[in-house]
C-alpha positions in Angstrom: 89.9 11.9 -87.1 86.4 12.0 -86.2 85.2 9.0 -84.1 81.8 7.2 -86.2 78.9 8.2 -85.0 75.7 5.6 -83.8 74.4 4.6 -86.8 70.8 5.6 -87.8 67.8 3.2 -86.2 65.2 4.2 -88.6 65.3 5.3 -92.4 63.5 8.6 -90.9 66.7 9.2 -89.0 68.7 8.7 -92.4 67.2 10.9 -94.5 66.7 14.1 -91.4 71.0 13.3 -91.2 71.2 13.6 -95.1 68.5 16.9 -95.3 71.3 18.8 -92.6 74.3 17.4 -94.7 72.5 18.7 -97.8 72.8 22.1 -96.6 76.2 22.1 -95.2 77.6 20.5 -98.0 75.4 23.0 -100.5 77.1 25.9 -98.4 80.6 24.6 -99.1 82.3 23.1 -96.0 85.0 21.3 -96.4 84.8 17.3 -95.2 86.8 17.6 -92.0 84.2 20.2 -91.1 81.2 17.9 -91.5 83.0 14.7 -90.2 83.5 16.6 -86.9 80.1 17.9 -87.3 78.3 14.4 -87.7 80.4 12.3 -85.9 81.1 10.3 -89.7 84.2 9.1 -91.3 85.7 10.9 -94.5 84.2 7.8 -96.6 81.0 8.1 -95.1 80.9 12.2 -95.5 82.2 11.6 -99.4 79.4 8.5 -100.2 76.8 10.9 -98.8 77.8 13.6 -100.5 77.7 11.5 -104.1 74.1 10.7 -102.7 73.1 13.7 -102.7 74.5 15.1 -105.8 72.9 11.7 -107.6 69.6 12.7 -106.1 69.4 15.9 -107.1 70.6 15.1 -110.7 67.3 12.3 -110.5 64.5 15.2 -109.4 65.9 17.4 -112.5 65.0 14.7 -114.6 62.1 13.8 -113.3 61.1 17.3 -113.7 62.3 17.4 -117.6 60.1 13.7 -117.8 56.8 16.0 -116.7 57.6 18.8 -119.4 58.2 16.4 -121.9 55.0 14.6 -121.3 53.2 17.8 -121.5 54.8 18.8 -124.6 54.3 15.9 -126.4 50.4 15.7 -125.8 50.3 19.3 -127.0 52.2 17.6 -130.3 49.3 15.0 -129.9 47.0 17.7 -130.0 47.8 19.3 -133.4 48.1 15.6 -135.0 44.9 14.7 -134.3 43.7 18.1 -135.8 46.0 17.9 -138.8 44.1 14.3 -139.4 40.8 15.3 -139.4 41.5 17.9 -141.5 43.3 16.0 -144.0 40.2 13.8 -143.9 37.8 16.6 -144.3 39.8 18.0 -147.4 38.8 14.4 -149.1 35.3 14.8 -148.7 33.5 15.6 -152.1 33.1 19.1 -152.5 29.4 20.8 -153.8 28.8 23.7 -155.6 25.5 25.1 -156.2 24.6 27.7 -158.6 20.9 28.9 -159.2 19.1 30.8 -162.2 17.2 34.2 -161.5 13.8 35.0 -163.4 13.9 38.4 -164.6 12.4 40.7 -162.3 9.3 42.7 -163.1 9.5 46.7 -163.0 9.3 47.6 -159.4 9.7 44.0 -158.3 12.3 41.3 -157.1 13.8 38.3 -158.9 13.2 34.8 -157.8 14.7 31.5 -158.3 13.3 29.6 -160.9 16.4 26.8 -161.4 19.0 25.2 -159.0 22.5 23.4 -160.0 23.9 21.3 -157.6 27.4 19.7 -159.2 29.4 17.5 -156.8 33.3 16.8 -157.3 35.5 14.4 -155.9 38.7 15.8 -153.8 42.1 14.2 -153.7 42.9 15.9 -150.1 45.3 18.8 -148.7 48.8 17.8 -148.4 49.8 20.6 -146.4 47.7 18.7 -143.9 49.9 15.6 -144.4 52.8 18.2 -144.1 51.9 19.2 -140.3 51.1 15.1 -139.2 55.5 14.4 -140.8 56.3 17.4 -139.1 54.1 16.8 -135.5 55.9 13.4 -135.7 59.0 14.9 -135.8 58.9 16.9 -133.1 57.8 14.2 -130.9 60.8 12.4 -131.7 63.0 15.4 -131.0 61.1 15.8 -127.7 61.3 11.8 -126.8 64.7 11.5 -127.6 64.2 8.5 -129.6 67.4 9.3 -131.9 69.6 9.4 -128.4 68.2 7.3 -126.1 68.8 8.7 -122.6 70.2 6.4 -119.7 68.9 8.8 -117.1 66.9 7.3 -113.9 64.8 8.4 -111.1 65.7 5.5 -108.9 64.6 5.7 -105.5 67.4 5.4 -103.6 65.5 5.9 -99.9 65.3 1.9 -98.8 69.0 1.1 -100.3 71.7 -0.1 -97.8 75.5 2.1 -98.0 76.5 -1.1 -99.8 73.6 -1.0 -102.7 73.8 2.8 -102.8 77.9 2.5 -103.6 77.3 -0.1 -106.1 74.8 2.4 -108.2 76.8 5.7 -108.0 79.5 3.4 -109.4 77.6 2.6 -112.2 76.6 5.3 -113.1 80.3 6.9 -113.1 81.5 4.0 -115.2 78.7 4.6 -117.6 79.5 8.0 -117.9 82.9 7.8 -118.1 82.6 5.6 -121.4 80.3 7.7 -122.8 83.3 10.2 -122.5 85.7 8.0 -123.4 87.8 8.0 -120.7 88.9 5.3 -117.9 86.8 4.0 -115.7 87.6 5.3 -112.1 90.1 3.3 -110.7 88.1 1.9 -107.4 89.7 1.5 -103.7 89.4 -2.4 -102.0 86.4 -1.5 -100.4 84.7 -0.7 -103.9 84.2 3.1 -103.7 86.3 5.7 -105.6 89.8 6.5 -104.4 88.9 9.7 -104.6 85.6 12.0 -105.0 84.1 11.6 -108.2 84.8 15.1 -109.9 86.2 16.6 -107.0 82.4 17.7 -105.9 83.6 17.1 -102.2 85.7 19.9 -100.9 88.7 18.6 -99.0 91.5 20.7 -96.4 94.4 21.8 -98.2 97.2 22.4 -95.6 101.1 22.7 -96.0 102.7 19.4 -95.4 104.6 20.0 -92.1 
């Protein structure tokens, strides 16, 4: 068993700890690997590990949050057009229509008389069409018809306790949402075991 290491002085120190975990724990070693490597107990090695994957799970939604955003002011974009137009197809509409004088041999006709005749419009629905279907597809985008519980919590400034206490949450949320039970939880709070099995652990024989 891998004796704890000093604990971290600053919240710099933290997160340069995490960034080298990160890439062990992306490359697949096993948890006795990186306790011996960090000096850190298997509970310490399995909440950063749930960290991480929480945090990387937050910067893919922040990332879909940006798209969205951008997709739904292009959506803005063609409802604003599809009103103006609407409103421009109600405007009255003129037609003008002019009498010729008969041309002389070898000469050009001119106007001698000029109609102007003015009629009332009752708009374009099609234009009506494209604003119900606009605001459909901002809903779609939103996800107003399935609200999403997704963060981007900033998780930087949290104590182990605090951090615990959120990843716990979240796996109780989720596990509702599934329909199945909640993770049964050791005395100290966390998970009895990793949540998923995302944490690789030693298989060995039993002597």
């Amino acid at each position: 068993m891998a004796k704890p290491g000093p604990k971290h002085k600053t919240v710099a120190d933290r997160e340069a700890y995490r960034a080298e975990l990160s890439i062990c724990y992306r490359k697949g070693w096993f948890v006795h690997r990186m306790m011996e490597k960090f000096s850190k107990s298997r509970r310490q090695i399995q909440r950063d590990c749930r960290l991480l994957d929480q945090r990387c799970l937050d910067a893919q939604v922040k990332n879909v949050s940006i798209r969205r955003a951008q997709e739904v002011a292009k959506i803005g974009l063609v409802e604003t057009e599809a009103w103006t137009a609407w409103d421009r197809s109600k405007e009255a509409a003129e037609t003008r229509t002019q009498k010729m004088r008969k041309a002389e041999p070898g000469g050009a006709g001119s106007p001698i008389e000029a109609t102007i005749k003015t009629e009332d419009q009752s708009g374009d629905a099609t234009y009506l069409r494209l604003v119900l279907e606009a605001t459909r597809e901002r809903r779609k985008v939103l996800g107003t018809d399935s609200p999403d519980r997704s963060s981007t919590d900033d998780y930087s400034g949290l104590s182990d306790e605090e951090i615990d206490e959120r990843i716990a949450r979240i796996e109780r949320l989720e596990a509702a949402e599934r329909g199945e039970a909640v993770p049964p939880r050791g005395a100290d709070g966390s998970p009895e075991a990793p949540a998923g099995g995302s944490v690789p652990e030693d298989t060995q024989p039993a002597p």
